[in-house]
NUTI-507287 format. One record per atom (N, C-alpha, C): x, y, z. Coordinates in pm, whole numbers, plus 50000, padded with zeros to 5 digits. Example, Ala and Ser with C-alpha at 12.3 -4.5 7.8 and 13.67 -1.06 7.14 Angstrom:
513194943150780 512304955050780 513204967050780 512854977550708 513674989450714 512905000350787 
//
This chain:
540943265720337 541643262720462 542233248620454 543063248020498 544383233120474 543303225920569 543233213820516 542633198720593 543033196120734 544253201920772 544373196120924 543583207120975 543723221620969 542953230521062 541483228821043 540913221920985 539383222220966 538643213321053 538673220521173 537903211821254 537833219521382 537213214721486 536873221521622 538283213321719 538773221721782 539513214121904 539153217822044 538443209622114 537763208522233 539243201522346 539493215122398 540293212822493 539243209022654 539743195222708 539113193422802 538573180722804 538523164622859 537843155222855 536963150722973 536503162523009 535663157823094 533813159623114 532743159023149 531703156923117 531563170823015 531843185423037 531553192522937 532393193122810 533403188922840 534593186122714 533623179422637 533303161322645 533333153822619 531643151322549 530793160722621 529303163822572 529313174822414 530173182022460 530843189922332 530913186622227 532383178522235 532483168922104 531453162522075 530993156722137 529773139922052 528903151522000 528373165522092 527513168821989 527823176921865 529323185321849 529893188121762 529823175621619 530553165121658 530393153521581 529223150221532 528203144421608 527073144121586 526513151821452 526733161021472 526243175821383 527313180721267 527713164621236 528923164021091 529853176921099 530683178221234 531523186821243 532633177321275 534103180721212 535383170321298 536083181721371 536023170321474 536413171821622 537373170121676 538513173221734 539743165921794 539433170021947 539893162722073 539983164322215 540953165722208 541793172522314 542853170122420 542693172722512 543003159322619 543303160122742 544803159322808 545023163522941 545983163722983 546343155823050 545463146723100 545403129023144 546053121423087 546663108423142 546263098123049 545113088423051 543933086923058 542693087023078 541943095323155 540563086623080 539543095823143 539953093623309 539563107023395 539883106623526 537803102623576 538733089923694 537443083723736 537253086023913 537423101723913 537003102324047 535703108724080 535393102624228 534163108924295 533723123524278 533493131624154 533443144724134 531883150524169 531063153224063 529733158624037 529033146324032 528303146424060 527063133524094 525493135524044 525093147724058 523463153324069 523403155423906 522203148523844 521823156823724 521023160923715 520503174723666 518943181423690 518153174623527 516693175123584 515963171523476 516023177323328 516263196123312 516943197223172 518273193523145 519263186523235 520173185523176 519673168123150 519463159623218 518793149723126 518333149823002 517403163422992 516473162322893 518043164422744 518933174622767 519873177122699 520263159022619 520753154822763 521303143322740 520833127422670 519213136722662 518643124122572 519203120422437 520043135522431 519893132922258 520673124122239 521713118922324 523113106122347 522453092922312 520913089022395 520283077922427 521453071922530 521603079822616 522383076322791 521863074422882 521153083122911 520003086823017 519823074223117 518993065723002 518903051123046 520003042323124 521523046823078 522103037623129 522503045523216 522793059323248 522603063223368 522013061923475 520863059323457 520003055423567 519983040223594 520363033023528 520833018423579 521793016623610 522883024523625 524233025323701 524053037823823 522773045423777 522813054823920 521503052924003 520973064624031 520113060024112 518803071424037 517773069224082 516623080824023 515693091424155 515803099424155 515893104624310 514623116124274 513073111024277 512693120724279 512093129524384 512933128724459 512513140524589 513973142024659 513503152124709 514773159324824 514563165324933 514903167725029 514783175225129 515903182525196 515043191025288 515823202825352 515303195825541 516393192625570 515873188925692 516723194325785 517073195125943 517013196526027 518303188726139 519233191826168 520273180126203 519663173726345 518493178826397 517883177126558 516693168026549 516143175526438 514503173626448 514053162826273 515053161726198 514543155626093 514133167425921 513553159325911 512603166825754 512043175525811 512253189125714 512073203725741 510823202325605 511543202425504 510643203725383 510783192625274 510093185625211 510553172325130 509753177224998 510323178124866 510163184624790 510293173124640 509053172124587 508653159624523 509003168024322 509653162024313 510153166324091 508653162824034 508193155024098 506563151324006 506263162624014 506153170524088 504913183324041 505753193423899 506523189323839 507063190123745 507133183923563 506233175123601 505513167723526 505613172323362 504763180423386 504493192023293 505583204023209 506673204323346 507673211023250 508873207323208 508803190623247 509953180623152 509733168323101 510383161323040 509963149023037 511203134923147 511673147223246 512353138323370 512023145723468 511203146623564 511033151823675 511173145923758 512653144623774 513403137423910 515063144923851 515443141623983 517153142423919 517753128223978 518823125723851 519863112723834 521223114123946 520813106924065 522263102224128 523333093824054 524023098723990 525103091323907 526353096823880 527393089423919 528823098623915 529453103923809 529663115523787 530243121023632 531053112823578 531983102123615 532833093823537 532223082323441 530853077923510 529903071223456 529323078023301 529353091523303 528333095723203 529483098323136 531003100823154 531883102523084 532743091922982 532043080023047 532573069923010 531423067822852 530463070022929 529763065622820 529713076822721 530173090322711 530313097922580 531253100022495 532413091322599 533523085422517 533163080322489 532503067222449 532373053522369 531073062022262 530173068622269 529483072622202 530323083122099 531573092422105 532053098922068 533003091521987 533823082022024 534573076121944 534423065321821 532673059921854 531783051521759 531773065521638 531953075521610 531843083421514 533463081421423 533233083221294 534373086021215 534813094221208 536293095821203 537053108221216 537573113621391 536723106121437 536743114221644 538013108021683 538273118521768 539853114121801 539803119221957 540633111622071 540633116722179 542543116322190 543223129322185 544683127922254 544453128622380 545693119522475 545803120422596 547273123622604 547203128722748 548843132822793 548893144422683 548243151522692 548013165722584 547873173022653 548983185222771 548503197222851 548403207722770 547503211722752 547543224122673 547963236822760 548843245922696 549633254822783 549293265222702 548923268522579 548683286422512 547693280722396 546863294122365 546253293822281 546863304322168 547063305222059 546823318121977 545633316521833 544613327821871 543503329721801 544163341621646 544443330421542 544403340621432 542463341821338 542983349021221 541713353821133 541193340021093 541963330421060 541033319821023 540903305021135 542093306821218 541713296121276 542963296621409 542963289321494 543503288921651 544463282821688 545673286521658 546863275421703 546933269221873 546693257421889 547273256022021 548443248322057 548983250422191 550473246522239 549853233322373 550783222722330 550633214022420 551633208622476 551603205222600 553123193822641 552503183022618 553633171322571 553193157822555 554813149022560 554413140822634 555543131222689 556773129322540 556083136522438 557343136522358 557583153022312 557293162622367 557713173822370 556703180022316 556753194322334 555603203522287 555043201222128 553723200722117 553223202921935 552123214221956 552223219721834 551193227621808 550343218021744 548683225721772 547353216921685 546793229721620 546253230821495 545293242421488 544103232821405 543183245921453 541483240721458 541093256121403 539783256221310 539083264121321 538603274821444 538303267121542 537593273021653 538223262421756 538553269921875 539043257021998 537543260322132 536813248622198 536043249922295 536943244022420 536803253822496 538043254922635 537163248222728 536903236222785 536793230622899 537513224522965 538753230822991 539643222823080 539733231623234 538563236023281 538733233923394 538413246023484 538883250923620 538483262123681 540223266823626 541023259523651 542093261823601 542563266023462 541803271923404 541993266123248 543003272523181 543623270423134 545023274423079 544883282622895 543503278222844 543283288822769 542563300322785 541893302422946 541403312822952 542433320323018 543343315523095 545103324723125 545843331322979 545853320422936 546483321722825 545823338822706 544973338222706 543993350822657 543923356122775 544133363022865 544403369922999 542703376023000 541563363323010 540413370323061 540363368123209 539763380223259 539693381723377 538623365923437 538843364023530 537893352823654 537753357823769 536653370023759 536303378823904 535703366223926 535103371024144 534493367924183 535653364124353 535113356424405 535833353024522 535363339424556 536613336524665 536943327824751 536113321024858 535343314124934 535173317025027 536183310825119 535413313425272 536953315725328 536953298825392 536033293725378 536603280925470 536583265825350 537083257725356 537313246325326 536153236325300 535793228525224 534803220225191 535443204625229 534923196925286 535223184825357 534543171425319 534693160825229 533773153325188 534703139225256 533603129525326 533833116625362 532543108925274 533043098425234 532113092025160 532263077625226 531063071525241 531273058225342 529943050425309 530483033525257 529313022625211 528043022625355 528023032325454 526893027025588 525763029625537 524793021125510 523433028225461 522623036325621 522563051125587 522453061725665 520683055225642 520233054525541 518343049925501 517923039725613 519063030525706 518453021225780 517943026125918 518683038325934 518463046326083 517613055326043 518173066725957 517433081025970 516193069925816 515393066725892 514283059425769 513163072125654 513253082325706 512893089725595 513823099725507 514993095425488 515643102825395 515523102925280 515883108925224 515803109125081 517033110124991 517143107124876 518463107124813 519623116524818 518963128424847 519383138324820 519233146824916 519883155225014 519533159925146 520323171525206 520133182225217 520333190325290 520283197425433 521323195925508 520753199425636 521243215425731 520313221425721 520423236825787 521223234125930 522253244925968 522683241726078 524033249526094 523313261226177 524623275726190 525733268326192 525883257126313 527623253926334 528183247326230 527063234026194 528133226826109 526793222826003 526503230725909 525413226025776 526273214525725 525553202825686 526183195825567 524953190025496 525113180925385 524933176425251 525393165325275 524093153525253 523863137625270 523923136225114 524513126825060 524093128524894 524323111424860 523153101124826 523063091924820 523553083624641 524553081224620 525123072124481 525343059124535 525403051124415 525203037524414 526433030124476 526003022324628 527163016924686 527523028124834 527523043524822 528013051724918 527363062124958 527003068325041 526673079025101 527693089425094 527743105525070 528653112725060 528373122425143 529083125225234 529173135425320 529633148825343 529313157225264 529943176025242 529213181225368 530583187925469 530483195225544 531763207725553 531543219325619 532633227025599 533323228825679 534853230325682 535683229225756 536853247425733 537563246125881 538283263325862 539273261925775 539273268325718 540123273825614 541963274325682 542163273525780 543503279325861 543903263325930 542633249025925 543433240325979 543953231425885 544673223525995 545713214825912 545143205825824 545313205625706 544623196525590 544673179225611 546003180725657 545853163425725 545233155825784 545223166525911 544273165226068 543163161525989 541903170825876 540753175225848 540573161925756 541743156125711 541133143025643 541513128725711 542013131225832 542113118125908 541273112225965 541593099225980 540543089625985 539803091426172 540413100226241 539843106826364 538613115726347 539433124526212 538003137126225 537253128226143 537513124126062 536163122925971 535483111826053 536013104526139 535123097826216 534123106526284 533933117126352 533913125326417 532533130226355 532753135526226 532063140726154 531173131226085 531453120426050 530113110226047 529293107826166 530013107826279 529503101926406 527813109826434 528453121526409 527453138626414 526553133626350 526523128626198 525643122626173 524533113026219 524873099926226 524763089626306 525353088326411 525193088326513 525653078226623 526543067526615 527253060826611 527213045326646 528323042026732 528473029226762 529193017426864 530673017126807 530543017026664 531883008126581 531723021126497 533273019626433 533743032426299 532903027826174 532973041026175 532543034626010 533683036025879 533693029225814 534683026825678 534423036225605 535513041125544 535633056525513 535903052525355 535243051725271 535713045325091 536803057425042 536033071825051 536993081024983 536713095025070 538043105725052 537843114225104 538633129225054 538363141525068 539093150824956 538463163025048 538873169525022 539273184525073 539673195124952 538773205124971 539083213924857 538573226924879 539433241924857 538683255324847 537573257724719 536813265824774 535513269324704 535463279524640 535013282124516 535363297924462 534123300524433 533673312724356 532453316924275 533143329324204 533583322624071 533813330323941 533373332123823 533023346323773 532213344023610 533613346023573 533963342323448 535033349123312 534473364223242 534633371623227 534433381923200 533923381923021 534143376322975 533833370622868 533973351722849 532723349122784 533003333122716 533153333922570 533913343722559 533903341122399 535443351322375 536403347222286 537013359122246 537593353922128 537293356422052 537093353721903 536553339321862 538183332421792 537423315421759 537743310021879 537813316722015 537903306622155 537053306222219 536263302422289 534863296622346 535483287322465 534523297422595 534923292422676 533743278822786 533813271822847 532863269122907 532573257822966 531803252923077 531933245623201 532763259223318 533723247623378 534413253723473 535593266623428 535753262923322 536743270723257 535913289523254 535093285323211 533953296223222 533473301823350 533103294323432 532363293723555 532333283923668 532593290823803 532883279123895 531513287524037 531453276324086 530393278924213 530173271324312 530173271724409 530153259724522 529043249324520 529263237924584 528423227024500 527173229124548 526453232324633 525593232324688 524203234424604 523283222424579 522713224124450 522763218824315 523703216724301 524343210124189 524613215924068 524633227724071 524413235823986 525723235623871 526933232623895 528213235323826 528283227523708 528313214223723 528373203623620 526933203823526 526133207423596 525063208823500 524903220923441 525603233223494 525723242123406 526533243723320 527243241823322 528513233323191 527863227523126 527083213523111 526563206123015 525483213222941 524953221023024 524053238322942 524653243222835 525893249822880 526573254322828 527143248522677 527783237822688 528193226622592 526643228322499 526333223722507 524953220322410 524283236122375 524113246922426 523363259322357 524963262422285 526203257422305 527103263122192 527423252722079 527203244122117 527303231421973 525813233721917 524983239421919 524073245521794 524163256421723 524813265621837 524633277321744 526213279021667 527433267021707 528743263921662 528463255621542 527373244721501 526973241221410 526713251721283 525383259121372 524813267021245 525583274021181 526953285721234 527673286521203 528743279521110 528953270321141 529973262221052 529333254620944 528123256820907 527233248420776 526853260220727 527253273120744 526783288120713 525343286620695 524563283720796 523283285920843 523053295220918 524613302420971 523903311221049 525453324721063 525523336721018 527163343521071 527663341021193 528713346921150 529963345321279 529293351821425 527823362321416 527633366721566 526843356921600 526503348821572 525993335721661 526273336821757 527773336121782 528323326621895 528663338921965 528343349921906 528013362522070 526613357622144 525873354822057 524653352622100 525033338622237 525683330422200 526053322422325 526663325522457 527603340722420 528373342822507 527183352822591 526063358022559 525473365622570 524443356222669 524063349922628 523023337522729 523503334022844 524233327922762 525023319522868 525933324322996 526273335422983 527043344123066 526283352323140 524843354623112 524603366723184 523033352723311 522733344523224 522143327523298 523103325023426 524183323523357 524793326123488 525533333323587 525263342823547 525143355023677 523663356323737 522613356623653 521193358523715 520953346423782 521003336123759 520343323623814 521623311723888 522233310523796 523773298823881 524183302223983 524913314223980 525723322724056 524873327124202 523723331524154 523113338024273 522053330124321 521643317824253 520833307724348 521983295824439 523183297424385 523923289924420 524973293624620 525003307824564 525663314424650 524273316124824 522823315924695 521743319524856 521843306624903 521713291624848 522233281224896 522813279625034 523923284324987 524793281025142 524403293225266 524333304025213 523693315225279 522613307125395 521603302425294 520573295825377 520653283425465 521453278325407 522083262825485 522713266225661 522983286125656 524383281425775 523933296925811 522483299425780 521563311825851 521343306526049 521613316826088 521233315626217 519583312226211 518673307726320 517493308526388 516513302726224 515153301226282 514833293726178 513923302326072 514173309726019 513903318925967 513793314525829 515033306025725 514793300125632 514083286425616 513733281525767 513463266925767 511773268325733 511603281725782 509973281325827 510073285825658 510483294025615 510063298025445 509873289925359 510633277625385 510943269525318 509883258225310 509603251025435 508383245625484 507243253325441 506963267625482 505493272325394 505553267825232 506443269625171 506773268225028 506403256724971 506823246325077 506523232625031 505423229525082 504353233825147 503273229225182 502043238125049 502903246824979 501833252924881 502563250024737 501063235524700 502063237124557 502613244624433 501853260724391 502233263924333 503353270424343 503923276024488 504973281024495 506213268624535 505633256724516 506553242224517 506933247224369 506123247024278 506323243424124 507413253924094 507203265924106 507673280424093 509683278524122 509273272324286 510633270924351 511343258424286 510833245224210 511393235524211 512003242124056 511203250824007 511633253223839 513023261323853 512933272723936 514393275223994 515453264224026 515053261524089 516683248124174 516643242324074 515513238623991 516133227223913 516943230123756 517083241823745 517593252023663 516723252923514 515343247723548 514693250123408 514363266123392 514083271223514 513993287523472 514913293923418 516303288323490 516943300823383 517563293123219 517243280123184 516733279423019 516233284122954 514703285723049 513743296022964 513953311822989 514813317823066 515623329323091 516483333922976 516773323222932 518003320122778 517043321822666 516633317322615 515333316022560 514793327122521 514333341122619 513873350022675 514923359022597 516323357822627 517463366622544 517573365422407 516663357422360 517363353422189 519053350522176 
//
């Protein structure tokens, strides 16, 4: 095979793109990125990291500086928008089945930053920017792709291309795999604001959920801001829903107060829940969002992507050092795809179910749960997505 195609091209620079490569690299494979940026993009995205995806991320030696640029959050709760803490739910009793039993408040641009600089300290690593990738074609030995770039279209070919560019992804269009699943119907609403919410409501916790037929939302504490996800109708005016009236409005609900509060950032966005019908179709490999999308609730998306990324840069290794044939990487599409339909998809979706249930029916389940620790341990191994690892595991 000619020297330029011998290598992986990881379409996508963002936390699963970018976890990809370093561990592709890592694992004496050459790597090329393209992104469609011209830098890394440094917005308020995914924030929550669960304890196996830490544990993933040790292998970087990041971890650490994650948590000194984020925050370490080992408890959470399900509380109450009237009455307070419903259920407060401690990662220590987890002890035993990681070596992080807490999850990392830290903003995905943070951990992105740093796997660029860890990715590019390697020889040979290359990141293009202003690279949209627009088609894939998968031949017998290796994957041509099509890009726009401020000096006109180029083709790249790679052995194998890993597609993380996105819910959008333009190589899973491009291979016309299906992205069942649906919509939901109303709007997601985030105000993010420097007020420390910890000085009033004094038992919160980093991380917070609050049940509540009319208006459920999601307190989510990063370094410097409080973030505010609540849901909004689908049919109003997008302007109205991010002006500095409503979202006053909608903090207020929160807290009370005298004076506005300062609004740092704010975004509006529809919610989907889609598998790809396949993550694999030949040398294309799909995965993160490109693969799978789900409403945030939980945190489940970004950390299932970084799942994803890492059970296919081993068995994309073994493969490419012929340690292992070409059905390997069914074996990924096979895990990984059906993990998340059993566990992502459908702990993600009871989530909101439960958040915006009439009468207190989930509050009281929830509270028994947390007052008995083994069904604490049971439930925290779920949310925190170590069950369905060892679900993976379970599939060979």
């Amino acid at each position: 095979m000619a020297q330029q195609t011998d290598r992986v091209v990881v379409v996508g620079a963002g936390p699963v793109g970018l976890t990809a490569a370093l561990a592709l690299a890592r694992r004496n494979i050459p790597t090329l990125v393209l992104a469609a940026e011209p830098e890394l993009v440094m917005e308020l995205r995914g924030s929550t990291f669960h304890p196996p995806t830490l544990e993933m991320l040790d292998e970087f030696d990041v971890v650490p500086s994650m948590i000194a640029s984020g925050l370490k959050a080992p408890t959470w709760q399900l509380r109450d928008r009237e009455t307070g803490p419903v259920a407060t739910f401690d990662l220590a009793l987890l002890a035993a089945d990681t070596s992080h039993p807490y999850r990392v408040q830290c903003e995905q641009w943070k951990l992105m930053r740093l796997l660029r600089d860890a990715y590019l300290k390697i020889p040979g690593a290359e990141i293009k920017f202003d690279h949209t990738v627009t088609a894939v074609a998968p031949g017998d030995d290796s994957v041509a792709v099509t890009a726009d770039t401020p000096a006109g279209p180029v083709t790249i070919d790679g052995r194998y291309v890993v597609a993380a560019d996105g819910a959008r992804s333009a190589v899973r269009r491009s291979l016309g795999i299906e992205f069942t699943g649906f919509t939901y119907p109303e709007l997601f609403l985030i105000a993010s604001t420097g007020f420390r919410f910890e000085d009033t409501l004094t038992d919160i916790a980093y991380v917070n959920y609050i049940a509540d037929p009319n208006e459920w939302l999601v307190l989510l504490r990063v370094p410097g801001l409080w973030r505010v996800l609540v849901p909004a109708p689908e049919n109003a005016d997008r302007a109205q829903l991010l002006s500095d009236e409503n979202l006053q409005q909608v903090l207020q609900r929160v807290v009370p107060r005298d004076v506005d509060y300062a609004i740092e950032h704010r975004s509006i966005y529809h919610v989907h829940q889609r598998v790809a019908k396949s993550f694999r179709t030949g040398r294309v490999l799909l995965a993160g969002d490109a693969a799978h999308i789900n409403n945030p609730l939980g945190g489940m998306g970004m950390n299932g992507g970084i799942h994803d990324a890492i059970n296919l840069t081993d068995r994309l290794a073994a493969v490419w050092h012929d340690e292992a044939d070409d059905s390997e990487l069914d074996r990924f599409d096979r895990q990984r795809r059906l993990v998340t339909k059993e566990y992502v998809e459908k702990q993600s979706i009871q989530n909101k179910k439960n958040l915006e249930a009439p009468g207190s029916e989930f509050r009281d389940r929830l509270a028994a749960i947390a007052a008995d620790p083994a069904q604490t341990r049971d439930y925290l191994l779920a949310v925190s997505m170590i069950s369905s690892l060892r679900r993976a595991q379970e599939l060979g």
